[in-house]
LUMNU-333324 format. One record per residue: residue in three letters; x, y, z of N, C-alpha, C, O, CB in turn. Coordinates in steps of 0.001 Angstrom, whole numbers, plus 500000, padded with zeros to 6 digits. Atoms other than C-alpha are relative to their C-alpha. Glycine has a CB too. Layout:
BEGIN
ALAXYZXYZXYZXYZXYZ...
END
This chain:
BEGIN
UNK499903500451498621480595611974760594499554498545500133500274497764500756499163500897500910UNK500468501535499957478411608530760162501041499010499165501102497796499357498401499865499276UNK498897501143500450481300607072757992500927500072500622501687499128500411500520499955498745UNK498884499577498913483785608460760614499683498636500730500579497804500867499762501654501031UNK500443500707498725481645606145763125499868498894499507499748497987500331498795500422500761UNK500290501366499901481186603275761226501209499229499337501175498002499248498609499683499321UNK498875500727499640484873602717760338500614499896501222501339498960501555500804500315499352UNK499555500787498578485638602816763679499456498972500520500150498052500952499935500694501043UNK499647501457499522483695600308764739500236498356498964500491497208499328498734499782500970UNK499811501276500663483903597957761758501735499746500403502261498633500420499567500126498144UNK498490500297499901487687598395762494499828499393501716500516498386501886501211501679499692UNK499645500613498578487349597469766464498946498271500104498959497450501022499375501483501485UNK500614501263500449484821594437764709501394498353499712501574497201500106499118500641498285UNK498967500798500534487866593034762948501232499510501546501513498417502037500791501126498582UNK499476500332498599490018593486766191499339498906501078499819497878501556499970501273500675UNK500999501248498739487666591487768628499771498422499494499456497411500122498028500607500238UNK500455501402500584487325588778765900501597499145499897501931497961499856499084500237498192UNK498388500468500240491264588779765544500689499065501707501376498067501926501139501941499633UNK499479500388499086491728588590769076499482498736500828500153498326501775500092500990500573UNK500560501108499860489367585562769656500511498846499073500560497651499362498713500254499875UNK499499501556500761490684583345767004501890499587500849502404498522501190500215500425497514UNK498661500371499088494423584047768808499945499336501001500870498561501243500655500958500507UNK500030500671498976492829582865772027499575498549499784499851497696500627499263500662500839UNK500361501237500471491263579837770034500756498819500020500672497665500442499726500139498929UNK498506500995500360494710578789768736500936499674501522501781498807501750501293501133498713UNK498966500112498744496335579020772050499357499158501188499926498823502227500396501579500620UNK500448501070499106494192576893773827499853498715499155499648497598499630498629500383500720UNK499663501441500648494478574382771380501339499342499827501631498194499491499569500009498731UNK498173500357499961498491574570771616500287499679501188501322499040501375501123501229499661UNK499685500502498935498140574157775124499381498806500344500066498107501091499873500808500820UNK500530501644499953495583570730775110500215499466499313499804499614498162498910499560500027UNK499613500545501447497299568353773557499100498732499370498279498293500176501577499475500091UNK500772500874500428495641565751771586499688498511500056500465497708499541500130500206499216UNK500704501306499211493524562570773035500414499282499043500117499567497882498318499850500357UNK499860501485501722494694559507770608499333498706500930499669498400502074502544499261499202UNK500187501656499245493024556043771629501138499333500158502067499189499363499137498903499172UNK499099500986499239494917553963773707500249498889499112499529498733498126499374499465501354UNK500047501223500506495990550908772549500436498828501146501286498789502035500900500035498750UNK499997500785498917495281547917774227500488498766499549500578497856500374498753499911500637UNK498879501203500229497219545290772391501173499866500957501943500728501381500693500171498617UNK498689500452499228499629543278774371500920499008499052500166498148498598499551499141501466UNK498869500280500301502778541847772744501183499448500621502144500095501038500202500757499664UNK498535500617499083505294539603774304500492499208499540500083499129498381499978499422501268UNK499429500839501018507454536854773150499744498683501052499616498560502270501759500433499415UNK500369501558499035506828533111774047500654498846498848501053498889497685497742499619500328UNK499319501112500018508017529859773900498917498150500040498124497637500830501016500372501404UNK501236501276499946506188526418772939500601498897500885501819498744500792499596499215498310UNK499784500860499121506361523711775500499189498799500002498005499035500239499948500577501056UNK500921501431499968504888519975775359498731500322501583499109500733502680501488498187500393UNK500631500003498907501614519976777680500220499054501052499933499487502168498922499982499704UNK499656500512499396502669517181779279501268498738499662501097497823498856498965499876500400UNK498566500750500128506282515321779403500521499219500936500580499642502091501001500818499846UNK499688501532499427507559511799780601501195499977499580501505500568498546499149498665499490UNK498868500144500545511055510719780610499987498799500206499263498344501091501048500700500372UNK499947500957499983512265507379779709501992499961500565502970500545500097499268499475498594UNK498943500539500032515144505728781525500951499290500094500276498427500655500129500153500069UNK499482501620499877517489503000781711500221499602501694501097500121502386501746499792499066UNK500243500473498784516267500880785225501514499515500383501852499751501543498805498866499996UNK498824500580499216519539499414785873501404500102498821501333500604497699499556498166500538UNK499009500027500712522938498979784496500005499322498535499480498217498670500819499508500779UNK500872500955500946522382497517780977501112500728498548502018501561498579497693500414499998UNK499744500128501224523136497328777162499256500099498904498690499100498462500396499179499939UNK501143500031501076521158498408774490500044498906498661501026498897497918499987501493499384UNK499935501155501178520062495215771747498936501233498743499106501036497539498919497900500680UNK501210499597501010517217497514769733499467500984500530499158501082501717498896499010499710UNK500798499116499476515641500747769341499102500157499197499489500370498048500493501065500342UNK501018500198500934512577500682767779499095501211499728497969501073499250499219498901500440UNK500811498219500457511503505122767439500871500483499790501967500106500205499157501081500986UNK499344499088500259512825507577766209499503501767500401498330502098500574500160499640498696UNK500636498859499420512518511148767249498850500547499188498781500352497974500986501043500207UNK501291499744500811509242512585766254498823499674499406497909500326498900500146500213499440UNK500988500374499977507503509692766013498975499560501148499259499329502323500236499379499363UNK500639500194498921504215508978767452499866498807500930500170497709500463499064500272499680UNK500241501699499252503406506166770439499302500265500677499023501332501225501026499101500787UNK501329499888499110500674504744772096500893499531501690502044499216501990498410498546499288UNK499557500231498754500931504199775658500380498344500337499500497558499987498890500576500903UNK499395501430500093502929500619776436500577499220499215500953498059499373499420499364500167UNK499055500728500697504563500452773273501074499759500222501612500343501163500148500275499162UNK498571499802499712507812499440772993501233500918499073501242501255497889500406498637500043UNK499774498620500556510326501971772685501392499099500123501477498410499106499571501739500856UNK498606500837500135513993500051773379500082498477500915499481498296501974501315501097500625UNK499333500816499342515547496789774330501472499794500599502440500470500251499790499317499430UNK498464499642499537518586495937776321500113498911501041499021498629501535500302501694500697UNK499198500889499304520398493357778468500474500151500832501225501094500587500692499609499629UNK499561499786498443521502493299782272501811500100499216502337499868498128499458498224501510UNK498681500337499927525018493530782871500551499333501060500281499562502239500632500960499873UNK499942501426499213526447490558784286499984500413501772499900499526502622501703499035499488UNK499572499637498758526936492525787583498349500613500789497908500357501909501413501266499776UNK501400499341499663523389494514787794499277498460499940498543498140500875499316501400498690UNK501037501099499243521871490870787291500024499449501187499015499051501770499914498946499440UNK499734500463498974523688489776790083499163500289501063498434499638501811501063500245500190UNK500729499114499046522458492206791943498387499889500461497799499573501495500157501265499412UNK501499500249500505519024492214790764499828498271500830498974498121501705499871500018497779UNK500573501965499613518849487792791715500306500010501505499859499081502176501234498306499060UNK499988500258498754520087488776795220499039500783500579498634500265501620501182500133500533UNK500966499467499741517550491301795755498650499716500014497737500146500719500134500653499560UNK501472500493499635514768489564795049500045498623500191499030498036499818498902500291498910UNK499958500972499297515802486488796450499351499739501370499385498554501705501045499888500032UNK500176499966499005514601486807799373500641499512501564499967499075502497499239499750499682UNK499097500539498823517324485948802100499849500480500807500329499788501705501176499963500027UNK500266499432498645516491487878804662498437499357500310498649498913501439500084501857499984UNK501049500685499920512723486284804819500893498311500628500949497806501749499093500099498317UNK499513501395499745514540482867804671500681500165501173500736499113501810500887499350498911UNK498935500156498525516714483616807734499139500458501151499485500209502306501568501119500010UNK501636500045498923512965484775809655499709499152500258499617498840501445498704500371499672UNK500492501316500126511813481597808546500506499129501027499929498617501986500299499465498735UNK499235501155499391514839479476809608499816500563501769499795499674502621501926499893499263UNK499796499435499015514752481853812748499356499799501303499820499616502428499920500954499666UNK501354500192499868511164481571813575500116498236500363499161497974501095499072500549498475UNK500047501624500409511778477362813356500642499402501197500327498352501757500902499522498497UNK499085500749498936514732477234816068499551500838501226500119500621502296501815500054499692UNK500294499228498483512815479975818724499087498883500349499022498554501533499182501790500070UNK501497500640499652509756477652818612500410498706500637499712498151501486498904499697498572UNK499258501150499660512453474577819012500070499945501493499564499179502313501373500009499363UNK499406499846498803513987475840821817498663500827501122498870501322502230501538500962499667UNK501236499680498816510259476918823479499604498631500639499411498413501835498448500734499267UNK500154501245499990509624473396823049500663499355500889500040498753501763500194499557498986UNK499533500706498844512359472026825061500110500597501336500301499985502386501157499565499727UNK499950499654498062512324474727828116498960499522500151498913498771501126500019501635500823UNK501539500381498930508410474020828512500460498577500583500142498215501716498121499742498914UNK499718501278499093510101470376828937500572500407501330500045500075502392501057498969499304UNK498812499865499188513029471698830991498526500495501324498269499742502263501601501423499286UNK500998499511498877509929473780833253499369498807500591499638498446501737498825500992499445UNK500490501517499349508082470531833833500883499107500525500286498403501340499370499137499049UNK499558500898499383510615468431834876500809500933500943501917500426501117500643498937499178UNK499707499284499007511575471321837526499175500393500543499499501112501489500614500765499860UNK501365500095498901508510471500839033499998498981500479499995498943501709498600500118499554UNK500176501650499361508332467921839595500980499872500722500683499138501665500018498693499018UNK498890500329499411511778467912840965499633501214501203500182500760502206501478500061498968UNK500068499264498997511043470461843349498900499824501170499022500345502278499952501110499457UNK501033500959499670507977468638844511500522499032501131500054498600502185499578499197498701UNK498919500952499272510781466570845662500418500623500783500383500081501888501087499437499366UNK498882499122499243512823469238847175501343499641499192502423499783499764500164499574501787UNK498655500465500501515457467976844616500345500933498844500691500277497861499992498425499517UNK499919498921500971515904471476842261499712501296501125498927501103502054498761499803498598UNK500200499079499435516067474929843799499250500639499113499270500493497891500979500528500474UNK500975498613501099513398477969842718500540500318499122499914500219498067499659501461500468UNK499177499179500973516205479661840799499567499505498635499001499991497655501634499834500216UNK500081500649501290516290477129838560498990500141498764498965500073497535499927498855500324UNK501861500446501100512552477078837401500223501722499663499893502102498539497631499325501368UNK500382498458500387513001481444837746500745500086498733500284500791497836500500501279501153UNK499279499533501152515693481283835136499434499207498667499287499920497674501611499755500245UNK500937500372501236513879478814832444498955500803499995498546500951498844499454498604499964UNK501476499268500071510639481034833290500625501807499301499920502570498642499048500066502158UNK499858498934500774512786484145832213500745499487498371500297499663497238500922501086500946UNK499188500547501448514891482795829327498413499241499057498470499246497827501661498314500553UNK501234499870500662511006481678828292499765501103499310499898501395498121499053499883500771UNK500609498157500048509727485285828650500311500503498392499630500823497418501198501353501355UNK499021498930501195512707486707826234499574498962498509499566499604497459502437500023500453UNK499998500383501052511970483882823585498802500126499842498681499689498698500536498979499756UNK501356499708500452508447484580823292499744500686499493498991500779498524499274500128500515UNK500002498227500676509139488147823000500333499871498598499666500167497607501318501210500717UNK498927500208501624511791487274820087498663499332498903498222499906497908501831498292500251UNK501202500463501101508783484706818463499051500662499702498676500678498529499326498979500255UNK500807498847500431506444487174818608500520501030499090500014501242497988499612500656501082UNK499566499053501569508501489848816636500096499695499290499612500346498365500866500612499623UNK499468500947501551509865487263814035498152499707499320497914499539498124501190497740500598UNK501546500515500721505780486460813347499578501206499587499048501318498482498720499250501028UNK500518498754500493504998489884813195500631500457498813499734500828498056500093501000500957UNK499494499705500615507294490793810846500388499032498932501372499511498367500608500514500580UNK500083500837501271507381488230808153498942499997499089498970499598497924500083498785500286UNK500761499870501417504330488984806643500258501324499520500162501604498325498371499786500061UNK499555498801501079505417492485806130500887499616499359500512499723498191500461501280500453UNK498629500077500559509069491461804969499307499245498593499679499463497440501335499015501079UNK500347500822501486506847488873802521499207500769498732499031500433497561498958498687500376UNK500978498957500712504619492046801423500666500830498943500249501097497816499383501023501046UNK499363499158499920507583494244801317500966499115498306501342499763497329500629500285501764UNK499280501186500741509362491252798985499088499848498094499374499791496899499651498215501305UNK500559500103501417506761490998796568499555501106499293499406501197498074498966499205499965UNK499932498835500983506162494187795819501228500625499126501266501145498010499611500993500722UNK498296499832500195509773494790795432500102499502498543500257500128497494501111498928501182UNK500113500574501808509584491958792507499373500198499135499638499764498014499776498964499663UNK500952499796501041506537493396791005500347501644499573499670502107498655498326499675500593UNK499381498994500310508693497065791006501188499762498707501331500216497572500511500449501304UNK498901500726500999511700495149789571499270499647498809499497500174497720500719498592500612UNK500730500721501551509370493192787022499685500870499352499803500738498134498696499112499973UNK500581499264501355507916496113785601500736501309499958500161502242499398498257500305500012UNK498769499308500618511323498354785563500446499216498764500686500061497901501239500093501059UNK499768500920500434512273495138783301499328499709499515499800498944498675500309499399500415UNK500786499929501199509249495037781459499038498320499817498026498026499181501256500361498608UNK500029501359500030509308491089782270499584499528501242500016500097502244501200499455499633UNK500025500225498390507759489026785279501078499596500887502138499190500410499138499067500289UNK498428500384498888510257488303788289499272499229501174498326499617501859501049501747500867UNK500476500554499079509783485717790435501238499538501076502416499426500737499158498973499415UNK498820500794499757511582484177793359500755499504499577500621498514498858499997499419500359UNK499164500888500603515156483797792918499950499879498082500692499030497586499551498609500780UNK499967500135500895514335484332789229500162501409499200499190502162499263499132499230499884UNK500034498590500512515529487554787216500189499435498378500642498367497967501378501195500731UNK499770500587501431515354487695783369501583500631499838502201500966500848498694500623498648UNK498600499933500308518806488496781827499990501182499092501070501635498712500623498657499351UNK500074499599500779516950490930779537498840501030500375498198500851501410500030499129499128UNK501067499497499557514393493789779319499588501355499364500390502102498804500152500056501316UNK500384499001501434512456496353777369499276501513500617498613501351501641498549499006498771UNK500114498681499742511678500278777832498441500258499241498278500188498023501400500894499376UNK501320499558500935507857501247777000499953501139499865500978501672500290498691499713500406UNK500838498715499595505983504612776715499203499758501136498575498800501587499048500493498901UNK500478499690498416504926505836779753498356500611499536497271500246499988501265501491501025UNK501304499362500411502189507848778108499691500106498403500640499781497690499994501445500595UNK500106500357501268500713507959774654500346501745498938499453502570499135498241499176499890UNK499746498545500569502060511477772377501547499380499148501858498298498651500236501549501541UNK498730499939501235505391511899770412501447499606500917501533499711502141500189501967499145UNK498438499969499603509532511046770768499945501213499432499663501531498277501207498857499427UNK499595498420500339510324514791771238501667499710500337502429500410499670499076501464501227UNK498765499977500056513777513705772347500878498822499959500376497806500440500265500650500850UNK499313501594499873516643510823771929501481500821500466502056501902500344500083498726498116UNK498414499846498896519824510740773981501253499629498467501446498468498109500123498063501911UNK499332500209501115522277511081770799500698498609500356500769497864499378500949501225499632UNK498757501452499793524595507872772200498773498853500006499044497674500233501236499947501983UNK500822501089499784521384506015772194499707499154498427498955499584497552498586500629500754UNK499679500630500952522265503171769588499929498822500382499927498667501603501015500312499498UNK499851501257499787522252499380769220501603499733500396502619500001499754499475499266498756UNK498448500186499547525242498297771368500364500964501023501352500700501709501050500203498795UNK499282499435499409525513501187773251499444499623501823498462498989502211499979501479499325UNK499609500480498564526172500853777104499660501252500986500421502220501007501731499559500092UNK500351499354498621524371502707780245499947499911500984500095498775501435499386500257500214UNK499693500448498698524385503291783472498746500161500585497967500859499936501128500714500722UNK501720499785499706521012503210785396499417501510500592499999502320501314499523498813501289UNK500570498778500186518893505979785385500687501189499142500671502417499224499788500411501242UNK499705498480501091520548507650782485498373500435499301497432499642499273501388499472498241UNK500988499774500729517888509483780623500249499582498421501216499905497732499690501370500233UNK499837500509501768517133507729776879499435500404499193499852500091498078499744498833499560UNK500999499272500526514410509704775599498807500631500756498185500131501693499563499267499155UNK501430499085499507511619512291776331498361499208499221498238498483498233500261502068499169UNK501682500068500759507631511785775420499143500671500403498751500743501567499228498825500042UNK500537498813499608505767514330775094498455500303499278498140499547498359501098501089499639UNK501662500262500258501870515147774398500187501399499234500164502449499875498628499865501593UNK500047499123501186502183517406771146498495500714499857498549501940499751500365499076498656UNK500967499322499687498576518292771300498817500230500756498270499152500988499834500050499433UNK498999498930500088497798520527772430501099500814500707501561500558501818499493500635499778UNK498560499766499507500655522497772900499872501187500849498895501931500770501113500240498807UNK500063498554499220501527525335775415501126500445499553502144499841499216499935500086501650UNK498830498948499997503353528860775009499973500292501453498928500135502084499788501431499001UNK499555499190499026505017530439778089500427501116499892501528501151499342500705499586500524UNK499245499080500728505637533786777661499959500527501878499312500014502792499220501046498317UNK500100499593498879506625536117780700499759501295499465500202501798498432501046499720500945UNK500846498923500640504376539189780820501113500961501262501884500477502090497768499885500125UNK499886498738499056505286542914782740498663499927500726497520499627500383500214501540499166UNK501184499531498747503284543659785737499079500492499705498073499808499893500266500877500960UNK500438499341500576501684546346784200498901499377498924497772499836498752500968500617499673UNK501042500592501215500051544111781296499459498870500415498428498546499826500643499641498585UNK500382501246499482499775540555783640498751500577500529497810499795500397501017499239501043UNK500977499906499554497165542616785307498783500058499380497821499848500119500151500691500556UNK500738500160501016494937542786782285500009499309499495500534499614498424499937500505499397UNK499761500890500097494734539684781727499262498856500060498302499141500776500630500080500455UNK501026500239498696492882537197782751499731498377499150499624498369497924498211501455500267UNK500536500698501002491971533288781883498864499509499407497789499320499977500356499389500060UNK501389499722501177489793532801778547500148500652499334499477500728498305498790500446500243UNK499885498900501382491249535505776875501103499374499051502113498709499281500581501790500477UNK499571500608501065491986534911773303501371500827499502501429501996499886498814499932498971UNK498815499641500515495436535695771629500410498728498621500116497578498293501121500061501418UNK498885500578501524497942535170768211501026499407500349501455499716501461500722501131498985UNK498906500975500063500583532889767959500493500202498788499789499796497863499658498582500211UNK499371500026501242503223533834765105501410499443500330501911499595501444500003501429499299UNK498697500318499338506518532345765140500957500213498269500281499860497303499985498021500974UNK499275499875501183509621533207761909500033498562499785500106498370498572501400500780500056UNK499394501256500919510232529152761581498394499534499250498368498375498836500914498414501223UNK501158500413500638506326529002760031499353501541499574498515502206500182499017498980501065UNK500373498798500139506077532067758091498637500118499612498239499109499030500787500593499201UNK500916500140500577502539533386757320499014499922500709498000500576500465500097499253499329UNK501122500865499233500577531324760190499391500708501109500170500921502038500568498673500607UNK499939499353498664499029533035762762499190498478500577498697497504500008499070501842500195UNK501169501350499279497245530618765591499359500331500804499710501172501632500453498776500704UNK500477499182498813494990531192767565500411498731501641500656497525501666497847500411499630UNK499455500548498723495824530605771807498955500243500892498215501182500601501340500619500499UNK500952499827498533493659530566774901501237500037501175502210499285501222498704498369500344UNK499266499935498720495285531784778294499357498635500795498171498415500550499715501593500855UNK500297500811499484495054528652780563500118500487501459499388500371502443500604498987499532UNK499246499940498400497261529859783368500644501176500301501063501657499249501167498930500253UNK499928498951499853498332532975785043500549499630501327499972499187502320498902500804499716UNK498312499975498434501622532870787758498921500961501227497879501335500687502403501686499264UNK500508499112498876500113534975791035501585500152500716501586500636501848498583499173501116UNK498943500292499333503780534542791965501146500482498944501600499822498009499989498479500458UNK499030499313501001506320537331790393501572498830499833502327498152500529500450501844500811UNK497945500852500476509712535694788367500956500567500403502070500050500309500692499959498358UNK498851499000499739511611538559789625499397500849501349498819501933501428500321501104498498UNK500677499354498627510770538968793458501157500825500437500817501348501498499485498821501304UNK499399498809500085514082541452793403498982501358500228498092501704499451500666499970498647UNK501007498971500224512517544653794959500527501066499149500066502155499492499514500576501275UNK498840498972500938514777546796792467499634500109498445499818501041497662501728499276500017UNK500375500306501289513382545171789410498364499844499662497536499207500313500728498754499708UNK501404500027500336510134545776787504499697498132500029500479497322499531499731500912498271UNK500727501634500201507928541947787963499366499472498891498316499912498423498936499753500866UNK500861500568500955507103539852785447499476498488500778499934497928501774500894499812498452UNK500989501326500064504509536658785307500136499574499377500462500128498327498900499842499950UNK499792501039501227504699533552783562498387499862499607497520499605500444500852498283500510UNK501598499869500345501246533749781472500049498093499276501049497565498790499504501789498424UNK499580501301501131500461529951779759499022499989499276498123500646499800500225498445500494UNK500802499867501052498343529576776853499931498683499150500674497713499297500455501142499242UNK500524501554500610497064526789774775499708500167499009498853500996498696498904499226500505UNK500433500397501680497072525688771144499663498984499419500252497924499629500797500139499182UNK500248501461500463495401523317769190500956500163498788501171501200498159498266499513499603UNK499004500193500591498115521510767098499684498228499719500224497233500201501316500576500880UNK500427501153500490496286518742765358500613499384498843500339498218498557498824500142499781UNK499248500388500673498652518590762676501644499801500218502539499432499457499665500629499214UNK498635500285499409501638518482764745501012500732499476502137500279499688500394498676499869UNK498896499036500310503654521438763128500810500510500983502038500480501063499544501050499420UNK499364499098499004504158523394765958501107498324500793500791497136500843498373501069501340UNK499207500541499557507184521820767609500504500493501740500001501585502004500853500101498923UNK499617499584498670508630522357771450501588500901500223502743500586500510500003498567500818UNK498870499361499990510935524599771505499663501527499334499984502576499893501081499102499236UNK499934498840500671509996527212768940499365501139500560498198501217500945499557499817498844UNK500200498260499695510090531015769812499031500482498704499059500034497558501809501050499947UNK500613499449500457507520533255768687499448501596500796500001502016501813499270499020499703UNK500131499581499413505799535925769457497535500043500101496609499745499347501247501050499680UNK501616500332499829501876536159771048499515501624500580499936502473501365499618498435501406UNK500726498258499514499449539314771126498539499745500185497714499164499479500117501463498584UNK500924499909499425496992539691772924498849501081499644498915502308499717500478500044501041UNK501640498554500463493414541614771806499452500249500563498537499471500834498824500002499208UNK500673499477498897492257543514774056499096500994499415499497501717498503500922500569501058UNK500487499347500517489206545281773597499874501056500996499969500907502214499095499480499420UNK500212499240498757488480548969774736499146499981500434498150499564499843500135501007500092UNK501139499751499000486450549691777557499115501233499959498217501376500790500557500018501279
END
């Protein structure tokens, strides 16, 4: 009877232990399994000069000499091309800063003051005549208005000649240093030279830009651009711009420099979606900063930049 009783319960032992490991497994088939997040961000970007100047031809002209080539460096006020008016833009140029409109104030100014000169006569010797009774009132009312109006007139012409002379010389000191050369009254050079605007690299040349060749004013002749350091632009998802933030550090890899990673600093962060479509997920333009003391990195090149985010 006692081995009767104690395979039964070693047998309802095995059961209770069977039916707990089934419930074990089945709550482990139903929670599925926690993996750490990952908080790397990944996007693709684009290198861009931090800051860019364009150079371009002030007036109608002719190129004599170009003295860079793309890629090299310049300080600020070197010279970058020469070139020659065209007989029609000097024209232009010697009547513009001639000053003829001043000169016709001048002359203007010369014959109101003339002709004040002889009514104050004409007024005096119509007073005196009327003294007499030998001139009617009219007479003296109409020199006393035809006064009036030329006073008015001398007064504007005075007022306005020292601006027109202000207006004149700045004009020539705009001209002179489009032209590279001083400009004085009536005096234009025939010739004139293109500097750097700022001190960094020729990132670009206008392919037709050659000795001899011929422009029209304000074509563009070359870019200059401040190589270091350099910025990426990448545009982020909504979702990842919000984690984000600037100061945080990131990689820079790009295929035309295999091998390199770089490191980037976020500078700048859009608050203002690229895709204000309400239909379409928003992205942000993120900007980032590299030092590029050896001047590899170039403007233009695609890459891609990841961001290390640590967890929380």
């Amino acid at each position: 009877m006692r081995r009767f009783t104690f395979a039964i319960i070693f047998l309802c032992t095995i059961f209770i232990g069977a039916q707990a490991l089934v419930a074990e497994q089945g709550e482990k088939s139903k929670s599925p399994e926690i993996k750490p997040r990952r908080t790397d961000i990944v996007v693709s970007g684009k290198l861009f000069c931090g800051v860019e100047r364009k150079v371009t031809m002030p007036f109608d002209g002719i190129v004599t000499s170009l003295s860079v080539q793309p890629g090299q460096a310049v300080k600020k006020g070197q010279v970058l091309v020469r070139f020659r008016l065209k007989p029609e833009a000097a024209l232009a140029l010697h009547r513009r800063v001639s000053s003829f409109r001043i000169r016709d104030l001048e002359m203007r100014l010369a014959e109101l003051k003339k002709k004040l000169l002889e009514l104050e006569d004409q007024e005096k010797e119509t007073k005196e005549l009327m003294r007499h009774n030998m001139a009617p009132a009219k007479s003296l009312e109409q020199i006393q208005r035809e006064m009036e109006l030329l006073s008015k007139e001398r007064d504007d012409v005075r007022e306005r000649l020292p601006l027109e002379r202000a207006l004149a010389e700045e004009d020539r000191a705009v001209v002179g240093k489009l032209l590279g050369y001083p400009v004085r009254h009536g005096q234009v050079p025939s010739k004139g030279v293109l500097m750097a605007p700022i001190k960094g690299h020729v990132i670009w040349v206008n392919p037709a830009l050659r000795d001899g060749a011929e422009f029209k004013a304000h074509a563009s002749l070359m870019r200059i651009g401040v190589m270091d350091p350099i910025l990426i632009r990448a545009r982020v998802h909504e979702i990842e711009a919000v984690q984000l933030k600037v100061g945080d550090e990131a990689e820079f890899t790009t295929e035309a420099i295999p091998g390199k990673r770089y490191k980037a600093t976020v500078t700048r962060i859009s608050w203002a979606s690229l895709t204000p479509q309400l239909e379409r997920p928003s992205y942000y333009m993120v900007e980032l900063s590299i030092s590029n003391p050896d001047f590899v990195l170039r403007e233009g090149l695609r890459g891609m930049v990841t961001f290390r985010k640590k967890n929380q």
